[in-house]
Chimera marker file (.cmm) of the C-alpha trace (Angstrom):
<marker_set name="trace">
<marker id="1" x="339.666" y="74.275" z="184.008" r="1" g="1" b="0" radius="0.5"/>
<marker id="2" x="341.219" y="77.217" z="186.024" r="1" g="1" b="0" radius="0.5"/>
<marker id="3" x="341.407" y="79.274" z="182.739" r="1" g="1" b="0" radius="0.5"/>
<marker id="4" x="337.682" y="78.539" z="182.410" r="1" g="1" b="0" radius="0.5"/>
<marker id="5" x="336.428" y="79.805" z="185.863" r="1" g="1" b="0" radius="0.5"/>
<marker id="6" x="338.771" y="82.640" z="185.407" r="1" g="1" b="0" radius="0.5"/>
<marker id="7" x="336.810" y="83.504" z="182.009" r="1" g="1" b="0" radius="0.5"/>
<marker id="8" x="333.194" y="82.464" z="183.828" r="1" g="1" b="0" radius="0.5"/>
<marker id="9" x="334.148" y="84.766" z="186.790" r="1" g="1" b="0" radius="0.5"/>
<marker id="10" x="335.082" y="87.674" z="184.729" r="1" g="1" b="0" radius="0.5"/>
<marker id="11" x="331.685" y="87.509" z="182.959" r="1" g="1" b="0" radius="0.5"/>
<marker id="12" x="329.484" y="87.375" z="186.273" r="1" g="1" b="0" radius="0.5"/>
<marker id="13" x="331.089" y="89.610" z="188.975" r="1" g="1" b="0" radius="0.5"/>
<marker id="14" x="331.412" y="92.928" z="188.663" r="1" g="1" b="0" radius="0.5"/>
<marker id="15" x="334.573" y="94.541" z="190.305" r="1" g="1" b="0" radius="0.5"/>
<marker id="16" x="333.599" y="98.180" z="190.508" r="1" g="1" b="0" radius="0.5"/>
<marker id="17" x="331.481" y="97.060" z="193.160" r="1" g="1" b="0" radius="0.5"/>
<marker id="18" x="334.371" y="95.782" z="195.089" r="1" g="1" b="0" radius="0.5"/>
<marker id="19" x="335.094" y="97.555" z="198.100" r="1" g="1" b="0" radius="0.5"/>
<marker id="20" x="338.829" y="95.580" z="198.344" r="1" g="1" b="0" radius="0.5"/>
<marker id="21" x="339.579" y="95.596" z="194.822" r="1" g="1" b="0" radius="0.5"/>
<marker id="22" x="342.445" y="98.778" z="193.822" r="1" g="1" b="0" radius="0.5"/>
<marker id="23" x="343.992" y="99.375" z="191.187" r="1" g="1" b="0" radius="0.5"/>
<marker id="24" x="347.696" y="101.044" z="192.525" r="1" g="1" b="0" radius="0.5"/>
<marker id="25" x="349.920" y="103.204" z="190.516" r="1" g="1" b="0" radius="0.5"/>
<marker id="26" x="352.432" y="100.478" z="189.407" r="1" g="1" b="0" radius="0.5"/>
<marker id="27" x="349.381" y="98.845" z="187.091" r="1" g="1" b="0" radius="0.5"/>
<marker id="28" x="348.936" y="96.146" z="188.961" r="1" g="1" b="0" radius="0.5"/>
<marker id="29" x="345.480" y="95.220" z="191.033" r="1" g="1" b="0" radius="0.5"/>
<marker id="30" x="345.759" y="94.556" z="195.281" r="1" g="1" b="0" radius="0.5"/>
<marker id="31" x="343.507" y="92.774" z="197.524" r="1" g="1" b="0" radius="0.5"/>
<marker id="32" x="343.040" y="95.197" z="200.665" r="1" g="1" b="0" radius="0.5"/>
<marker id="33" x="341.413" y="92.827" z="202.971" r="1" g="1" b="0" radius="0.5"/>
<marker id="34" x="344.638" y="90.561" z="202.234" r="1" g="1" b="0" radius="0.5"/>
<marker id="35" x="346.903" y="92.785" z="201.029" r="1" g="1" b="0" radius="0.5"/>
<marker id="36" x="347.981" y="90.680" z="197.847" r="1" g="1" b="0" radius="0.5"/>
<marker id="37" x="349.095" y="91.916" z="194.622" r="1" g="1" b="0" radius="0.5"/>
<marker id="38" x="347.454" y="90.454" z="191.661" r="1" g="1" b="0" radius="0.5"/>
<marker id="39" x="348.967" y="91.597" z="187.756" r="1" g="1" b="0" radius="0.5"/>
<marker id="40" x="345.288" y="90.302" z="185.585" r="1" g="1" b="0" radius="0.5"/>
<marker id="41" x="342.156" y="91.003" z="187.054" r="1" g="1" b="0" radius="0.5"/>
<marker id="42" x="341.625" y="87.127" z="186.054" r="1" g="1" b="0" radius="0.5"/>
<marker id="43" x="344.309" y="86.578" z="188.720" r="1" g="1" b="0" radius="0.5"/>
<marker id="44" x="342.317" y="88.923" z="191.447" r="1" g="1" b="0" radius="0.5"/>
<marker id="45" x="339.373" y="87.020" z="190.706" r="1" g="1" b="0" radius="0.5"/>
<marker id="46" x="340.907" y="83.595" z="191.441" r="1" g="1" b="0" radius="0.5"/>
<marker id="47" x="342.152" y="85.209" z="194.892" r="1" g="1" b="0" radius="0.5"/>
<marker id="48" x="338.898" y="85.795" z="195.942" r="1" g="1" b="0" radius="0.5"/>
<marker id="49" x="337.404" y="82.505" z="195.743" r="1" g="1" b="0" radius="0.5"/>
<marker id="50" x="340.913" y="81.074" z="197.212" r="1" g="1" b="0" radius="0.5"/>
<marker id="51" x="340.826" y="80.041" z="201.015" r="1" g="1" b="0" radius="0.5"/>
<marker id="52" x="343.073" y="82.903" z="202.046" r="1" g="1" b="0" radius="0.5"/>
<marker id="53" x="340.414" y="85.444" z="201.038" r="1" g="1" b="0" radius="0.5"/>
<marker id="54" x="337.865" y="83.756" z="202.394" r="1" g="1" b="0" radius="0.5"/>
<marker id="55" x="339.180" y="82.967" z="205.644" r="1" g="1" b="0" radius="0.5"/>
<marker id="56" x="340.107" y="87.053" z="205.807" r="1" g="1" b="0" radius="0.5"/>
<marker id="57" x="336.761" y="87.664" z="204.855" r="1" g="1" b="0" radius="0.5"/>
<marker id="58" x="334.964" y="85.787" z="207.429" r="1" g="1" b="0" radius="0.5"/>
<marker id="59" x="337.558" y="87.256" z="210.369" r="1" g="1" b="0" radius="0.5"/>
<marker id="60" x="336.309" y="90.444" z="208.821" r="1" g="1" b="0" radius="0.5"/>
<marker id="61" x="332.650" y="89.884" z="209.345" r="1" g="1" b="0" radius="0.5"/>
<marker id="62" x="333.080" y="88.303" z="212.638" r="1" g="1" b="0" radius="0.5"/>
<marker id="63" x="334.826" y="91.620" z="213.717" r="1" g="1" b="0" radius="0.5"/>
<marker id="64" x="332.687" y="93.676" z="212.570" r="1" g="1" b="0" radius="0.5"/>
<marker id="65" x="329.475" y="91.667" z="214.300" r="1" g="1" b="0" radius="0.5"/>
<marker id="66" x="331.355" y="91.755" z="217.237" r="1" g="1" b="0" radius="0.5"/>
<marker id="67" x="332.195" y="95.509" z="217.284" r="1" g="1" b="0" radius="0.5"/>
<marker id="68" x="328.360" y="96.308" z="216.123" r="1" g="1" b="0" radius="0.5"/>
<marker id="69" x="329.592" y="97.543" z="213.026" r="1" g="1" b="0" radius="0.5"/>
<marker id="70" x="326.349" y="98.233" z="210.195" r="1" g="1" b="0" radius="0.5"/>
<marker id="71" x="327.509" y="98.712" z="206.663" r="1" g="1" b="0" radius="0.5"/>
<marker id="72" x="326.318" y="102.141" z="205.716" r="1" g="1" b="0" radius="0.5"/>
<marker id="73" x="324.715" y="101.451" z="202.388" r="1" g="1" b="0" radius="0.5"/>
<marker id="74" x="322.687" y="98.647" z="203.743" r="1" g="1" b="0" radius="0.5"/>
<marker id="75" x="318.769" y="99.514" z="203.700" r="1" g="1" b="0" radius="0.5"/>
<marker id="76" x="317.467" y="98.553" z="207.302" r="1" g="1" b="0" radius="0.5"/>
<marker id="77" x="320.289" y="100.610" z="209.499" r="1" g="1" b="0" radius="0.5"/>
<marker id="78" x="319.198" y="100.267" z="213.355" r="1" g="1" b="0" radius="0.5"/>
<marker id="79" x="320.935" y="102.986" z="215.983" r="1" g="1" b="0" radius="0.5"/>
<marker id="80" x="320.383" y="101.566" z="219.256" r="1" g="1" b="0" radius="0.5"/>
<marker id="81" x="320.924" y="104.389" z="222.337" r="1" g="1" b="0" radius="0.5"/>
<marker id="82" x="322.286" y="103.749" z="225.416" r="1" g="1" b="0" radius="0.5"/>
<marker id="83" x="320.470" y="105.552" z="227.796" r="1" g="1" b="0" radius="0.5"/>
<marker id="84" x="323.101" y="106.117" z="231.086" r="1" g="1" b="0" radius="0.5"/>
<marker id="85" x="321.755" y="104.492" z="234.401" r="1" g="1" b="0" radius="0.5"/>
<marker id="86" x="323.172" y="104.887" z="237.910" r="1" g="1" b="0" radius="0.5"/>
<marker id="87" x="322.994" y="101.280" z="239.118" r="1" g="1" b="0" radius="0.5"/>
<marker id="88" x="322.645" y="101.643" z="242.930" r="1" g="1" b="0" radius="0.5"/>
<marker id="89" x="323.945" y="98.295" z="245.224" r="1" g="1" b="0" radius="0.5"/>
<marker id="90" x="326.511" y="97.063" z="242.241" r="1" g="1" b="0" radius="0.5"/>
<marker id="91" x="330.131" y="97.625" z="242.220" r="1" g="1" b="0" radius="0.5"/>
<marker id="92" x="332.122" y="99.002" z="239.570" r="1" g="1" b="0" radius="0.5"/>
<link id1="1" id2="2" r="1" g="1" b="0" radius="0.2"/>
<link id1="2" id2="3" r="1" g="1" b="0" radius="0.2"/>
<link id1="3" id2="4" r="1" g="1" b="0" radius="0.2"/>
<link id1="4" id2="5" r="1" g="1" b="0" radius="0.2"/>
<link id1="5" id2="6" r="1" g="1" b="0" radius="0.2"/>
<link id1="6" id2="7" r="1" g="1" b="0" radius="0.2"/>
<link id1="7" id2="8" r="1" g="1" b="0" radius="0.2"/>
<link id1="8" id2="9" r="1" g="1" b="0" radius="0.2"/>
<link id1="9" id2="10" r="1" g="1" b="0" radius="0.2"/>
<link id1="10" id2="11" r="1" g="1" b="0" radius="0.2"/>
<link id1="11" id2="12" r="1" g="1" b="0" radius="0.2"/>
<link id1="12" id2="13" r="1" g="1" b="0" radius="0.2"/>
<link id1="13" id2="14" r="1" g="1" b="0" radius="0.2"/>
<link id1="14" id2="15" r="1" g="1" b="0" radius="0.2"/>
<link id1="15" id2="16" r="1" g="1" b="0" radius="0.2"/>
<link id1="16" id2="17" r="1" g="1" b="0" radius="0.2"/>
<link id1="17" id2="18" r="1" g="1" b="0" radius="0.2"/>
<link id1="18" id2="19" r="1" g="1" b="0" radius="0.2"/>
<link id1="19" id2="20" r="1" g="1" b="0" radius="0.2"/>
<link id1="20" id2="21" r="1" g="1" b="0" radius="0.2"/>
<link id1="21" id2="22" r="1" g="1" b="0" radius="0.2"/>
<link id1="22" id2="23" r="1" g="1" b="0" radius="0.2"/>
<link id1="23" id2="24" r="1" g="1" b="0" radius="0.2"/>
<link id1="24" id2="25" r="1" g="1" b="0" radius="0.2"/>
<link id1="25" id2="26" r="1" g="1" b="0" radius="0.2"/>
<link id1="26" id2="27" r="1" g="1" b="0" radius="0.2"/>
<link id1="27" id2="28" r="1" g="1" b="0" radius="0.2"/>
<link id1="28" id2="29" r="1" g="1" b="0" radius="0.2"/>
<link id1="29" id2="30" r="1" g="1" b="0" radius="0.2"/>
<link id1="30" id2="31" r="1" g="1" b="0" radius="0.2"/>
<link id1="31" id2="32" r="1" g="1" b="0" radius="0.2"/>
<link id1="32" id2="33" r="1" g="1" b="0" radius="0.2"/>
<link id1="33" id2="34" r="1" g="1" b="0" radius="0.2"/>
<link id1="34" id2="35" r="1" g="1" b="0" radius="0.2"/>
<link id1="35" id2="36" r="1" g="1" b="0" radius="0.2"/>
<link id1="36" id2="37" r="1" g="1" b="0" radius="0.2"/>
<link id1="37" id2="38" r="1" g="1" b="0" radius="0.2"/>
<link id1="38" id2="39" r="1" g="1" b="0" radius="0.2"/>
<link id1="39" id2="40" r="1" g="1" b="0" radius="0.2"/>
<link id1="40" id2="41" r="1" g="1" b="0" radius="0.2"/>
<link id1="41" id2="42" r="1" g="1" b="0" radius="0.2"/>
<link id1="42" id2="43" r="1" g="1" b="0" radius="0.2"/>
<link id1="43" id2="44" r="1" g="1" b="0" radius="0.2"/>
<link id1="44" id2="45" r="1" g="1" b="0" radius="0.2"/>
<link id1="45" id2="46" r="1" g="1" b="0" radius="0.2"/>
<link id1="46" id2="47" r="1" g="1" b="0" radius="0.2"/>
<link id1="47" id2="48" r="1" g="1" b="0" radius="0.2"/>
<link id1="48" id2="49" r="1" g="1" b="0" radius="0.2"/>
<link id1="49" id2="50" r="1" g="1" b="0" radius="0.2"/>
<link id1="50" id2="51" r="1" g="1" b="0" radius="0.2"/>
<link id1="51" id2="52" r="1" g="1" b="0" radius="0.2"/>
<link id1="52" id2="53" r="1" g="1" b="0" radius="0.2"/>
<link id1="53" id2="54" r="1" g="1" b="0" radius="0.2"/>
<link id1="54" id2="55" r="1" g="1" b="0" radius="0.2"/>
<link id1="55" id2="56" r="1" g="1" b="0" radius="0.2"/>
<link id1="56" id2="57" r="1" g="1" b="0" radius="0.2"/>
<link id1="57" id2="58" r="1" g="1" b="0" radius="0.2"/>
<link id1="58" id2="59" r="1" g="1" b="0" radius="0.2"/>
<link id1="59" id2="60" r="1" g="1" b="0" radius="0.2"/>
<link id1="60" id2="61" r="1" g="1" b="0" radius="0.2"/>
<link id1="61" id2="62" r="1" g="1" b="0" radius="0.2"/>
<link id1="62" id2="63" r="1" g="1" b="0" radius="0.2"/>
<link id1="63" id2="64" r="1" g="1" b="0" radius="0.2"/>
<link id1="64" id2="65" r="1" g="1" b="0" radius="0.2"/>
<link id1="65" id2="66" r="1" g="1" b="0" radius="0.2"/>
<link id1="66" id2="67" r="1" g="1" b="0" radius="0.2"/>
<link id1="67" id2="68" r="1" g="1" b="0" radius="0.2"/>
<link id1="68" id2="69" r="1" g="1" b="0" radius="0.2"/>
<link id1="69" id2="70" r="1" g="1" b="0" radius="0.2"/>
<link id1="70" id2="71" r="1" g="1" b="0" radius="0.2"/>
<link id1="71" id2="72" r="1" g="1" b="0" radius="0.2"/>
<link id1="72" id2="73" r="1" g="1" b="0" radius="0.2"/>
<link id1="73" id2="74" r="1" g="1" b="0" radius="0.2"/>
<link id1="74" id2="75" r="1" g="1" b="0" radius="0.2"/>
<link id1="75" id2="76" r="1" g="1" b="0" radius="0.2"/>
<link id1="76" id2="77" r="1" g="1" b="0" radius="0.2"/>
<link id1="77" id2="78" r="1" g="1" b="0" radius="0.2"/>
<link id1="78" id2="79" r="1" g="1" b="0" radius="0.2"/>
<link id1="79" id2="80" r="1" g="1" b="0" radius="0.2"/>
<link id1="80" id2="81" r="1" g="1" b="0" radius="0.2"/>
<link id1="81" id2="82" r="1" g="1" b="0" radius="0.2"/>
<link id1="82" id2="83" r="1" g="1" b="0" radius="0.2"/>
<link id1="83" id2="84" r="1" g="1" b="0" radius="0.2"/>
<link id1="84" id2="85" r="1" g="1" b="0" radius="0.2"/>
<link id1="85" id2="86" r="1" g="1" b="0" radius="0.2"/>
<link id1="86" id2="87" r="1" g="1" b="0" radius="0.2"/>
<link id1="87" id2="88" r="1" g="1" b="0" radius="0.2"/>
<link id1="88" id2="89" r="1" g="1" b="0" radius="0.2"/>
<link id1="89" id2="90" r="1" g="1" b="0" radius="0.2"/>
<link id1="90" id2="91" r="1" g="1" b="0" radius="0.2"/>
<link id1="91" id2="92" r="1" g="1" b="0" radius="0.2"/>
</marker_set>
């Protein structure tokens, strides 16, 4: 079964498109977002849809909503400015 979502995985995901998927100098294939060595990309692929990954992955979104962060290739990229008031009456 495992052999056969490895094989269905390969087939329908495409990892150039990966923005944590590297290839290092030893041969073998790390996870950046979890900073995991892998040896197949089969085995990479099974990382990703393992809890660890996940779990990473939604820490990393969360993060990023919460530090405003927009992804620069996405097609509807808002810049708010924040225009400097003096607030008279308020401390701090």
């Amino acid at each position: 079964r495992r052999e056969r979502l490895r094989k269905l995985a390969m087939e329908t995901i495409d990892l150039s498109k990966d923005p944590y998927f590297v290839r290092n100098h030893h041969g073998t294939y790390e996870c950046k977002l979890c900073t995991t060595l892998h040896k197949t990309e089969g085995n990479y692929l099974a990382h990703t849809q393992g809890k660890r990954h996940q779990t990473n992955l939604g820490r990393r979104a969360a993060k990023d909503a919460k530090e405003g962060y927009i992804q620069p290739n996405s097609l509807a990229m808002q810049v708010q400015v924040k225009k400097n008031r003096i607030k008279i009456g308020r401390p701090g």
